[in-house]
N, C-alpha and C positions, 0 to 999 in steps of 0.2 A: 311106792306106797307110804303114806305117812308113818310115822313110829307111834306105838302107846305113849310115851313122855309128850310126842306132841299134841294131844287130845287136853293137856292143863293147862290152866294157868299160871304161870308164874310169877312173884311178886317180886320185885327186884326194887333197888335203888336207880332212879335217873337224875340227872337235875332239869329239872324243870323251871323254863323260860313263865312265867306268871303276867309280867308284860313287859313295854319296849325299856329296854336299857335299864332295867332291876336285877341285882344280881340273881343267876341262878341259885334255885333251893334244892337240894338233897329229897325227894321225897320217896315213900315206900309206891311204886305203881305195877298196878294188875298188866302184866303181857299176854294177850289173849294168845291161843295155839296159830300155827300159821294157817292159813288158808289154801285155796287151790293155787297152785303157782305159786306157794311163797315159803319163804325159808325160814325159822325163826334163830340167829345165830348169839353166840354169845359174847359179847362186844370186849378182847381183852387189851387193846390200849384205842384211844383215839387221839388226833391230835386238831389244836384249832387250826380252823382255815379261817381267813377274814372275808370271805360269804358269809361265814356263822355269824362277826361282831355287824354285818352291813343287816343283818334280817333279825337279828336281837335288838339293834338299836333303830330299826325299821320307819326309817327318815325318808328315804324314796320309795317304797314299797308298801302292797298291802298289809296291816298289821294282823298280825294273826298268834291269835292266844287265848289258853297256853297251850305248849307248843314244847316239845323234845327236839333240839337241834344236833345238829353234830353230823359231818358226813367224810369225814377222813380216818377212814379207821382199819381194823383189822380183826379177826375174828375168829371163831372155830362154829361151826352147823352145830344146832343142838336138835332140831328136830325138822321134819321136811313135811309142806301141806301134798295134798293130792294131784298126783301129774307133774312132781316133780322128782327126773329119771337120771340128770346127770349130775345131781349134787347126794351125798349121802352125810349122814350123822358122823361128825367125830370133823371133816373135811375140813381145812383152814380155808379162808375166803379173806376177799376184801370187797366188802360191799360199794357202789359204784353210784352214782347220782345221778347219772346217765348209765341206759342197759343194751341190748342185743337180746334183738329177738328171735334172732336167726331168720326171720321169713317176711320179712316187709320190704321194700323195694329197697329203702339207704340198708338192710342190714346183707342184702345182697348183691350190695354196689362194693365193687372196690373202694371207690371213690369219696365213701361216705360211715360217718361212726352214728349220724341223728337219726337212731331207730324213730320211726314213728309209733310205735305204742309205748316206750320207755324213755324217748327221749326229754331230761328235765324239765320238769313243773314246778316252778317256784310258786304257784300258789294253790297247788291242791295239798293238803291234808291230810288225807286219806288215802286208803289201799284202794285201787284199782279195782280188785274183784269184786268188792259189794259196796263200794265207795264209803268204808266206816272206818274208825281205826281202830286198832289190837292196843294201844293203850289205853288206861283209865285208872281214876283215883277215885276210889270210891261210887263208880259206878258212873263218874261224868267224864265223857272224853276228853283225850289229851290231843290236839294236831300232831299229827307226823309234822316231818321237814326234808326236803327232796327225795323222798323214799327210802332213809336211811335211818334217821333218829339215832344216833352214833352213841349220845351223853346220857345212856343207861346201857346197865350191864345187861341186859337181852332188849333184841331190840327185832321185829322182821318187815322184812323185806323182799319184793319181787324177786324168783329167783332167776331172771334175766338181768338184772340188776347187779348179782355176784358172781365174782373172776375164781374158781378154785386155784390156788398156788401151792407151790411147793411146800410141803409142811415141814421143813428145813429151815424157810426163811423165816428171821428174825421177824416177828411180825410189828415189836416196838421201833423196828428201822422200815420195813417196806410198808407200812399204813399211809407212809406219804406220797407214797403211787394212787392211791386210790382217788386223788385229787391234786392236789397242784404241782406234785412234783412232775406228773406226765402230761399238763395244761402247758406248760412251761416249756417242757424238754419235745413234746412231739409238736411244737409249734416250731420248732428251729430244724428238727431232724427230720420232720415228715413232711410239713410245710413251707419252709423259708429253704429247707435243703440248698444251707451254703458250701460251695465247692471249696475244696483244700485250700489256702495260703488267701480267701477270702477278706474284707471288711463286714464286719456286721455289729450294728448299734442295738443297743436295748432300751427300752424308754421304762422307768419304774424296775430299782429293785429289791423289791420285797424278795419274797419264796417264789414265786410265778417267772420274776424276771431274772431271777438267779440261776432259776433252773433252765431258763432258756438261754444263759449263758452257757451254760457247765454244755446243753448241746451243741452250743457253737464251739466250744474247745473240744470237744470229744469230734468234731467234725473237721477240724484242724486250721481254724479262724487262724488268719497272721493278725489281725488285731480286732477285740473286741471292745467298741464302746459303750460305758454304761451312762444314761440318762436321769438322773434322779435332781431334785431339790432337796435335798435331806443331805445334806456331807457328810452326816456319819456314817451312809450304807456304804462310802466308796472306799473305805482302806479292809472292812470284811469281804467287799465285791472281789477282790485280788484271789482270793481263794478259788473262786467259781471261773477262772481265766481271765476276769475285766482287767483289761490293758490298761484303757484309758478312760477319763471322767470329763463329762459336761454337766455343769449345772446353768440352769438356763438362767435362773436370778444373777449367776455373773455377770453374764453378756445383754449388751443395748443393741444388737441384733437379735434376727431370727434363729433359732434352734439351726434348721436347715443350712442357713449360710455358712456357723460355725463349723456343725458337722462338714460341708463339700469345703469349707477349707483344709480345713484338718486331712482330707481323705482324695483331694484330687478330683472336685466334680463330685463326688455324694459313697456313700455306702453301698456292696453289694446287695446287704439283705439287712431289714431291718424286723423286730420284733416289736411290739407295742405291748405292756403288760401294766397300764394304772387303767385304764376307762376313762382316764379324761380327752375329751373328743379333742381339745389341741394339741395334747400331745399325738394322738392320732394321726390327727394332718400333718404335724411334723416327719411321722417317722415316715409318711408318705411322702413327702416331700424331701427328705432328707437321703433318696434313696437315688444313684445315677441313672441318668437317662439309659437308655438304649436296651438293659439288662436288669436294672433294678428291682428288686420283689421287695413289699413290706406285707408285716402279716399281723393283722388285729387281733389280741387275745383278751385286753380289759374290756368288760363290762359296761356301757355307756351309761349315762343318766338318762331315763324316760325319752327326756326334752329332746335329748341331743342330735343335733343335724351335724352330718360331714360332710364339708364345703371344701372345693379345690377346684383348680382352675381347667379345663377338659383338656387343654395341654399338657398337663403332665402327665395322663395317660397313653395322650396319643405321641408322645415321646421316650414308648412303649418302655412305662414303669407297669409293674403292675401291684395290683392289691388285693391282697387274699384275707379270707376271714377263718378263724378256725375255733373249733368248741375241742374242749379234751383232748389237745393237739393229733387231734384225728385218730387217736388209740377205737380200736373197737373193745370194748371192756372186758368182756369172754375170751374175743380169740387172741387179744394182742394183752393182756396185763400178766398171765401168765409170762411170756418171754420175756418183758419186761424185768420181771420179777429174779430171770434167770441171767439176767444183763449184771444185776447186783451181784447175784451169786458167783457170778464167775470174775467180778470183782472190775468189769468196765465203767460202771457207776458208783459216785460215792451218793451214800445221803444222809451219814454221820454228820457231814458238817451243815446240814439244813435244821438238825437238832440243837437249838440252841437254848431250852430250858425242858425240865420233866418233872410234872408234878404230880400227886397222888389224887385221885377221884376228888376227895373232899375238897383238894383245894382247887377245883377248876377256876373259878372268878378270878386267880392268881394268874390263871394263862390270858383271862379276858385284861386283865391290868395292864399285863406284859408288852399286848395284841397295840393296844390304845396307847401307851408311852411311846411304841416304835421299837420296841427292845427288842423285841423276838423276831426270827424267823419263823420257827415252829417250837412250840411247845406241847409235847407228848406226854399225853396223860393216862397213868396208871389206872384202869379199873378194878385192879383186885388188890389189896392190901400188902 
């Protein structure tokens, strides 16, 4: 049953997106109470993910504004709408941008996390149940942003959407499960599942390809290589296991060729984590005959075609694609969460700046120089 608390409104501070690539403002916005199926929780750290800077600065994408962003976060239930039985007030959460519904066909598959009624929509706005949203300023709607709206201090959200976790865990260190750190980590562990004393290559590493490093050392990779254009990701990359470095602007060959010299014929398993479609093909290609798995986790451009030649599949490589490295958000973010606790995962070291609410535009600076992995931001003073 909902609570009396969830029946108001709440006025809180968010920052609010006004339009493309203008820093966010600080403003006072009305949260309406939660709805049927929905949780209203209250959002105590979140951290940027760079989805948030690609749909702020909204250059390949519909623009849509304004708009509350933010979807890596962590939380505590502050009220519950009607028909919501397995979540209660007080409960810590991390709300999730993809959900489980428990009863649609992928959320009854092993095999599958893309609930069809919850799985992300980058371009609706709005809640689900009566297609409006629970925020406003002064009476004129705000857009939601993947069901989460993270950069206000309440914020709600489908409750098939939220993972209940340990109320134990640090919620300014596990907010980074709620997105890329388990985009990253269950691409390599669930998906590319590379065997003990393996090769495996990482193309991009940001926070996504960091983290699908840290799973191929935690899975017992004899050598991991990192892929990047950037030189400065590759002496921090040594933290997350990366062995070895290619940058492609070195080499007057292919990607491919340098990697299967280096590794005897190609890599066991590779990950892909920039969205750029050549490096895509790369890591498809950069993968040995006979046994090879690569596995797609960037985000392509619109446009993007993936070209290769049908021989390298039928010289049984194969190629797998994966969303939220195949976590289902309910049943598996909780273990996850208890992977940290028992201290098998780090994700101290993916925190690399912490700033207080007011100065979020400080994490979007951070985001755009290249400086940051993650930067975790304080909602309450």
């Amino acid at each position: 049953m909902g609570s009396n608390a969830g029946d108001r409104v709440i006025v809180c501070k968010a920052a609010v997106a006004w339009e493309a690539g203008k820093p966010l403002v600080l403003e006072d916005v009305e949260v309406a109470p939660p709805q049927k199926m929905e949780v209203r929780m209250k959002i105590l750290y979140t951290s940027l993910c760079h989805t948030d800077v690609y749909f702020w600065e909204a250059k390949g994408q519909n623009p849509m504004f304004p708009r509350i962003l933010g979807h890596e976060a962590g939380g505590i239930v502050e009220s519950v709408g009607e028909g919501v039985t397995d979540l209660s007030v007080g409960d810590h959460v991390l709300p999730v941008f993809t959900g489980e519904c428990k009863e649609c066909a992928h959320c009854k598959s092993e095999e599958s996390n893309m609930c069809e009624l919850l799985r992300i929509n980058r371009d609706r706005g709005v809640m689900l149940h009566d297609g409006k949203s629970r925020f406003s300023i002064n009476g004129k709607p705000l857009y939601h942003f993947l069901g989460t709206s993270t950069f206000s201090e309440y914020t709600v959200v489908h409750a098939g959407c939220v993972a209940k976790i340990n109320p134990l865990a640090p919620l300014d260190k596990v907010c980074l499960l709620s997105c890329g750190f388990c985009t990253g980590f269950g691409a390599t562990v669930n998906v590319a599942k590379p065997k003990k004393g393996s090769t495996v290559a990482i193309f991009g590493l940001g926070a996504v390809g960091l983290s699908a490093a840290e799973g191929a050392r935690i899975s017992g990779a004899s050598r991991i290589i990192g892929v990047d254009i950037n030189p400065s990701r590759f002496e921090p990359a040594k933290k997350f296991g990366v062995t070895e470095f290619v940058n492609p602007k070195d080499h007057k060959k292919p990607v491919r060729e340098v990697i299967a010299e280096m590794t005897n014929g190609g890599v066991d398993r590779s990950v892909e984590c920039t969205g750029n479609v050549d490096a895509m093909i790369s890591a498809f290609e950069c993968v040995h005959d006979g046994w090879g798995v690569a596995v797609l986790v960037g985000v392509p451009h619109k446009e993007a075609v993936f070209k290769t030649h049908p021989m390298n599949l039928l010289n049984e490589r194969t190629l797998k694609g994966t969303f939220y490295g195949n976590f289902k958000p309910r049943s598996d973010l909780p273990l996850v969460v208890e992977k940290y606790m028992n201290k098998e995962l780090e994700l101290e070291k993916f925190i690399t700046h912490q700033v207080p609410f007011s100065e979020i535009n400080k994490a979007f600076d951070y985001m755009l120089k290249g400086e940051s992995l993650r930067c975790v931001i304080r909602m309450t003073e």
